[in-house]
C-alpha positions as CSV (number, residue, x, y, z in Angstrom):
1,X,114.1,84.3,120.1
2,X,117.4,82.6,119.1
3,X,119.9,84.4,117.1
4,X,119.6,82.6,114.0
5,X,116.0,83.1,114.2
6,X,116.1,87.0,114.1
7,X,119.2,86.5,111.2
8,X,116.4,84.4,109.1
9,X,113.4,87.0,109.8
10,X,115.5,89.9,109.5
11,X,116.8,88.5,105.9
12,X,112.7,87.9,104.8
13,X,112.0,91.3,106.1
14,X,114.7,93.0,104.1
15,X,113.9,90.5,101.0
16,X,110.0,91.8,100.8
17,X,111.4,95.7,101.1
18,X,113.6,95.1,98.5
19,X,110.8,93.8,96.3
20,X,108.4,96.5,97.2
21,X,111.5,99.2,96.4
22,X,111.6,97.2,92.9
23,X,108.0,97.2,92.1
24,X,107.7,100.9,92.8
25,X,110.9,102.2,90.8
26,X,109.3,99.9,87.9
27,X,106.0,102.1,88.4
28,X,107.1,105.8,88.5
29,X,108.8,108.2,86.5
30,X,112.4,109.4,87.4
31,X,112.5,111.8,84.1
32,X,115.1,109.3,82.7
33,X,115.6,105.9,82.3
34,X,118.9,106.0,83.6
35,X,117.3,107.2,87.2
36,X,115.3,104.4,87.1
37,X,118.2,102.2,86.1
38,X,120.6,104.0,88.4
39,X,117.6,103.3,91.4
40,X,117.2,99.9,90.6
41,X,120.9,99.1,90.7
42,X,121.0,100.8,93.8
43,X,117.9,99.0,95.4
44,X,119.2,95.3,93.7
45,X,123.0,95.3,94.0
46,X,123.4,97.2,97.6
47,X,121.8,95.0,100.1
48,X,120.0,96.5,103.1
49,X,121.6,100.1,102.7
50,X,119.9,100.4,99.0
51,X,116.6,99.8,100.2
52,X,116.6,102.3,103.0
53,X,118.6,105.0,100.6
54,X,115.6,104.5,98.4
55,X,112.9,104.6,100.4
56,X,114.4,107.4,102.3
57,X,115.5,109.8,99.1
58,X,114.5,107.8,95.9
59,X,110.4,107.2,96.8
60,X,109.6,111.0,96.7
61,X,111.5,111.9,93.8
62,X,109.4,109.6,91.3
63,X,106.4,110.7,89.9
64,X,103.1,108.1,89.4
65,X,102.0,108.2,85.3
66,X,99.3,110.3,84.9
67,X,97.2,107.3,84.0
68,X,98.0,105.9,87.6
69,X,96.7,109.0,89.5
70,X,93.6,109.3,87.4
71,X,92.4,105.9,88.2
72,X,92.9,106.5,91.2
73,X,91.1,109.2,91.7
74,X,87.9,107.9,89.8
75,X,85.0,107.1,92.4
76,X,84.6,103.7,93.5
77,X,88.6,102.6,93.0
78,X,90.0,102.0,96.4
């Protein structure tokens, strides 16, 4: 694999974490908005290291609504 090749895939790979990292801080509950503001600048304006720092740290600390874990927890929802 050439080089540039691994740059390109490497740059997707990071792109779709970053997206996922965004998706989930819009989801949970940080107690505050400014968390969730603090999280999401973090995640959008720090490339690479943000995503990482989030999903290393920032992932557990959220909480799902309570109308998220209920539906999930109904029979049938997979």
């Amino acid at each position: 694999m050439s080089t540039g090749m691994f740059v390109i895939l490497t740059g997707v790979a990071f792109f779709l974490l970053t997206c996922l990292a965004i998706l989930d801080i819009a989801r949970k509950d940080f107690g505050s908005i400014q968390m969730k503001a603090l999280w999401g600048f973090l995640v959008a304006m720090v490339p690479f290291l943000g995503v990482v720092v989030y999903f290393l740290i920032g992932a557990r600390k959220g909480k799902r609504p309570a109308t998220d874990e209920a539906a999930d927890a109904q029979p049938g929802n997979t």
